[in-house]
C-alpha positions in Angstrom: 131.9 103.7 281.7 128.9 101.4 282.6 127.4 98.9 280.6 123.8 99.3 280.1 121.4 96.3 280.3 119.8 96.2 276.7 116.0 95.5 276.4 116.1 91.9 275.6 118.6 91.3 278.5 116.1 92.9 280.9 113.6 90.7 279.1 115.6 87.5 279.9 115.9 88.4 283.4 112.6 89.1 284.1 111.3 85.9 282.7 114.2 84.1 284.6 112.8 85.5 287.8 109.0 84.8 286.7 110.3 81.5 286.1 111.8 81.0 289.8 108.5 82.2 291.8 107.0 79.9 289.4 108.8 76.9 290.4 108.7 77.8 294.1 105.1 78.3 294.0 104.7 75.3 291.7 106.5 73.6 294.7 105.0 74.5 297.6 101.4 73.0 295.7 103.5 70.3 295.1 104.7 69.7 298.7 101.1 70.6 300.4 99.3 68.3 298.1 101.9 65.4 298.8 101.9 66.1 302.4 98.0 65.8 302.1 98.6 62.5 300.0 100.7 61.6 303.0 98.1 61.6 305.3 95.3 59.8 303.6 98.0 57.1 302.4 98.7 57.0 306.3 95.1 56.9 307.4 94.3 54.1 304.5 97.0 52.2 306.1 96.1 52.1 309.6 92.9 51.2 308.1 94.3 48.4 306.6 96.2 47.0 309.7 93.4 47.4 312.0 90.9 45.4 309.6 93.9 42.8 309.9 94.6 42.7 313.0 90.9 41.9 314.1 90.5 39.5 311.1 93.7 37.5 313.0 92.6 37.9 316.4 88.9 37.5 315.3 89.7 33.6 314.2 91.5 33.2 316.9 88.3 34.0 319.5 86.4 32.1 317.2 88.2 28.9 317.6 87.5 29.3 321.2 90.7 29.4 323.1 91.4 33.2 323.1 93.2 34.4 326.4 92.1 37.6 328.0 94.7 39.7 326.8 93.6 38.8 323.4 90.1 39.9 324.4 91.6 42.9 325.7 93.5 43.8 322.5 90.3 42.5 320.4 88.4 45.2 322.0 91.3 47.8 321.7 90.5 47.4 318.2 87.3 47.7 317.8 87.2 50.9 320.3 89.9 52.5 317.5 87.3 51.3 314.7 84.6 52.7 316.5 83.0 49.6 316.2 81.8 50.1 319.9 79.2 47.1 320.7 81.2 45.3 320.1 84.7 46.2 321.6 82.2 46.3 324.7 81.5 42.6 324.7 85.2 41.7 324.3 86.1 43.9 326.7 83.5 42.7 329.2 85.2 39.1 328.7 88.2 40.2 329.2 87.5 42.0 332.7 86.2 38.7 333.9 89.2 36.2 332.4 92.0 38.8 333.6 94.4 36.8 336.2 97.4 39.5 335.4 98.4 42.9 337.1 95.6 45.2 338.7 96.9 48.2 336.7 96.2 46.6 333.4 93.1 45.8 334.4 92.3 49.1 335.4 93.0 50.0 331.5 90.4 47.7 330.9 88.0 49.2 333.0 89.0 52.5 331.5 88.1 50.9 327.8 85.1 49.5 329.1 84.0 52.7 330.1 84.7 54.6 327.3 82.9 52.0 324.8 79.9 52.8 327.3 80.3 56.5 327.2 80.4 56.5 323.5 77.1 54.3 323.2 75.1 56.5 325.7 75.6 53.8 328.6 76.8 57.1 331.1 75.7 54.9 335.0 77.8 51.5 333.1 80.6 53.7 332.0 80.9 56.0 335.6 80.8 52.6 337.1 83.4 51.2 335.1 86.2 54.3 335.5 85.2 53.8 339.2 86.5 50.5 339.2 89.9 51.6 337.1 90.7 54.6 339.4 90.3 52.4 342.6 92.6 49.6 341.2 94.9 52.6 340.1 94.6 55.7 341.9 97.4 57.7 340.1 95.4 56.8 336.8 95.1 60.4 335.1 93.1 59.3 332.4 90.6 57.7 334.1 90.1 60.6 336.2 89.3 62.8 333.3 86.9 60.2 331.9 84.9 59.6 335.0 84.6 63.6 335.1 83.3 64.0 331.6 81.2 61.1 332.1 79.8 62.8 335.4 79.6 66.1 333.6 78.0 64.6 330.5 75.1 63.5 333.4 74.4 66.5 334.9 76.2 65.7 338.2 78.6 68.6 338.6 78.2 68.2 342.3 79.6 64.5 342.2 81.9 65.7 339.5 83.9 68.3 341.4 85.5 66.2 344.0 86.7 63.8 341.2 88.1 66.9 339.3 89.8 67.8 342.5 91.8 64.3 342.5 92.5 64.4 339.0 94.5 68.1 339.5 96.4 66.1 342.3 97.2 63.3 340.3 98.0 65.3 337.1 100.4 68.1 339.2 102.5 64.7 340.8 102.6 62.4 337.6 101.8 65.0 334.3 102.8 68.5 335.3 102.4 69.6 331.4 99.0 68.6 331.7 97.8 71.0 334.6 96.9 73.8 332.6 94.2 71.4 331.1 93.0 69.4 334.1 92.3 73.0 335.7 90.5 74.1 332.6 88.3 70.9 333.4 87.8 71.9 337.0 87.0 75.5 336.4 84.5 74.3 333.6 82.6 72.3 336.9 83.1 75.3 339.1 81.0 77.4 336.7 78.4 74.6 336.3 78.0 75.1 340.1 77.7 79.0 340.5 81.5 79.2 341.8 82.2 82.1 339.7 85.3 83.4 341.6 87.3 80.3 341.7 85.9 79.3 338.0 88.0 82.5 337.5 90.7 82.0 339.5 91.7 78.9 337.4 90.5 80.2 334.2 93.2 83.1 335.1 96.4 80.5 336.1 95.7 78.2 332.8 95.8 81.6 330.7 99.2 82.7 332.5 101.0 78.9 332.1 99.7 78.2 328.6 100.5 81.6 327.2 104.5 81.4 328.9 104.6 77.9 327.5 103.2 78.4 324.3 102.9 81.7 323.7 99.9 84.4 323.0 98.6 82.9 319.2 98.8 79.3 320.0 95.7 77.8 319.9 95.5 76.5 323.2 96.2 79.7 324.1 93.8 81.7 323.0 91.3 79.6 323.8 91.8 79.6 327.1 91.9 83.6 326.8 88.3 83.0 325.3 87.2 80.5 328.4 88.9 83.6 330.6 87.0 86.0 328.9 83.4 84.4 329.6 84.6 83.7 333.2 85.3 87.5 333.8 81.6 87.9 332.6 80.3 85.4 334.5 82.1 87.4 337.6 81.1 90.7 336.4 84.3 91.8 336.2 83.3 93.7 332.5 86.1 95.8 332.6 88.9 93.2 332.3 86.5 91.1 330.3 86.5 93.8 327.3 90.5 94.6 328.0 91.1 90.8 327.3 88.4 90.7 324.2 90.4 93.9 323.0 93.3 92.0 322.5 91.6 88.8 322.4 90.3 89.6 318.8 93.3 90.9 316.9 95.1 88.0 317.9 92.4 85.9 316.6 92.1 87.4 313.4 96.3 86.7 313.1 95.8 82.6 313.8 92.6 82.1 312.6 91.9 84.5 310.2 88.9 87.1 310.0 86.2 84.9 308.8 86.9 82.2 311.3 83.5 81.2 313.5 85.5 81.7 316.5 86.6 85.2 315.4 83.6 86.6 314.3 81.9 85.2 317.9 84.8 86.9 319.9 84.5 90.0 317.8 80.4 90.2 318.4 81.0 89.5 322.0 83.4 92.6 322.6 81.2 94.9 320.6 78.4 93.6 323.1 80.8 94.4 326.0 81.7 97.7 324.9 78.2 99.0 325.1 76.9 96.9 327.8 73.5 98.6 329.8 75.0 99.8 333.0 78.2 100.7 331.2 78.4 104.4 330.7 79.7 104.6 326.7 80.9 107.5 325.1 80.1 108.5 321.6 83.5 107.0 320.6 82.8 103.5 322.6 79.5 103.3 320.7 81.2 104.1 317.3 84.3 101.6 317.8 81.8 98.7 318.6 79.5 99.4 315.4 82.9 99.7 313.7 83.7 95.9 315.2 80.8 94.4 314.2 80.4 96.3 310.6 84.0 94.2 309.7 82.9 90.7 311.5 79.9 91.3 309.2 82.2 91.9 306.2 84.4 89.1 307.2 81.3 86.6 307.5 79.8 87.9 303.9 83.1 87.4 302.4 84.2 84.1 303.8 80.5 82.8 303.2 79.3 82.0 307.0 76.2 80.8 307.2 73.1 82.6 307.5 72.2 82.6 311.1 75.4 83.9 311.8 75.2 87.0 309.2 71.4 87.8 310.5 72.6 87.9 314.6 75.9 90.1 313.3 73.6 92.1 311.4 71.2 92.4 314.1 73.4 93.4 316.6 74.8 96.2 314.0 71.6 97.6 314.2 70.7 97.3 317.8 74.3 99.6 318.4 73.4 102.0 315.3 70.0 102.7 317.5 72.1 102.8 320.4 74.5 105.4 319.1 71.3 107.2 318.0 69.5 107.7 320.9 72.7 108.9 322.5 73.0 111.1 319.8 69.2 112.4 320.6 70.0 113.1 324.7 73.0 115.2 323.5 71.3 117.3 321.5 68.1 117.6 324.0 70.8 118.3 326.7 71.9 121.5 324.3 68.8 123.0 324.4 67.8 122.7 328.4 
């Protein structure tokens, strides 16, 4: 014959088992906020050995007999303190002092030209990741910094070819990298009008990213996002609302509902659902009011700011007239 639990037994179970989720979720607090600990201890020490580091080198430039490669790393520094002036100005003396290899120099031109790029200087820094690349043409780095520095100008029409070498570069010495470097390229090719090929890339990054790092990585979908505005820049609406359709679910997964990046991708398919020139059904017009009815639950409830609320909300109503004046023909059409 069984034994049957008494009351106080069940009882002492079920405060043993409270007590277990308690400690587990007691924990995982416990772990998240030491990990968290981890990182500004880490951060407060890096702090801590960069301020000493440039205190040691400082006194040694101020004695007057530093050497150039101590101008170099003096300006190495200040580039990781953002201290940009003047990593500049000890990077500039280090250019003109260097006696060693032509590839290290070519670092130092690629420094130099990022200290420019961060103060605003854009003709000093293209200059300077001109010089880097033609002392070392297999320099990936300075590829993509003399594109961005192009692009941050304007020149996309200068910019492409450079784009162009650093693919080349990147496929022979960083083939993990390609899906990125062609990101870059079809970025330039849509600057330009070159829808199609913008496309074309935007479609190759998507297919190596998402069999590298899967579908809900967030590389991943944001190249799904880039490949959804290059289908509309293409006109291809079709596949552009077949990727937003599974574009969005995924999003909500990785980055959760509220995220600004959902609730954008979520507006944008409603948009493309019942696009003028698109012929929509009742049910079309309905599942994109439906879409934008939860982003603008989502954005209430995870407290977006306002601007974003007001262009959900008027987009909710521009679809709600929509679906109403379809609603109007079909009954006019009843009665002709």
């Amino acid at each position: 014959m069984g034994t049957a639990l008494l009351p106080s037994a069940v009882a002492e179970i079920a405060d043993g088992l409270e007590g277990g989720i308690q400690f587990i979720y007691l924990g995982s607090l416990l772990g998240i906020l030491g990990f968290a600990g981890f990182i500004i201890v880490r951060q407060v020490l890096i702090r801590r050995e960069l301020d000493a580091s440039a205190k040691a080198m400082g006194e040694r430039i101020r004695a007057g007999d530093a050497t150039a490669e101590e101008y170099f790393e003096m300006g190495s520094i200040m580039l990781r303190k953002k201290v940009y002036t003047q990593a500049v100005r000890n990077l500039k003396l280090a250019a003109e002092m260097w006696e060693g290899d032509q590839e290290d120099l070519a670092q130092i031109h690629n420094a130099l030209g990022f200290g420019y790029l961060e103060t605003d200087k854009l003709d000093a820094s293209v200059a300077e990741f001109k010089k880097a690349v033609e002392l070392q043409p297999g320099y990936v780095t300075a590829w993509n910094n003399l594109g961005d520095a192009l692009g941050a100008m304007g020149l996309h029409r200068e910019c492409l070819p450079v784009r162009e070498d650093e693919l080349a570069v990147g496929r022979v010495h960083f083939p993990n990298h390609t899906p990125q470097i062609e990101a870059n390229l079809a970025r330039c090719h849509t600057q330009l009008g070159n829808y199609a090929e913008a496309l074309r890339l935007r479609r190759s990054v998507v297919a190596a990213l998402q069999k590298r790092e899967g579908p809900l990585s967030r590389m991943s979908l944001e190249a799904a996002r880039c490949l959804a505005n290059a289908l509309g820049d293409a006109g291809e609406a079709e596949e552009q609302r077949a990727v937003l359709r599974q574009l969005w679910p995924r999003l909500r997964r990785a980055l959760g509902d509220a995220h600004a990046t959902t609730l954008s991708c979520g507006a944008k398919l409603a948009h493309a659902l019942v696009e003028r020139g698109h012929a929509c059904s009742d049910s079309v017009i309905a599942e994109a009011e439906d879409i934008l009815w939860e982003c603008l639950e989502a954005a209430r409830d995870g407290g977006a700011d306002d601007v974003t609320a007001v262009a959900l909300e008027k987009s909710l109503e521009e679809t709600r007239r929509l679906y109403l004046a379809e609603e109007a023909d079909d009954d006019g059409d009843k009665f002709t």
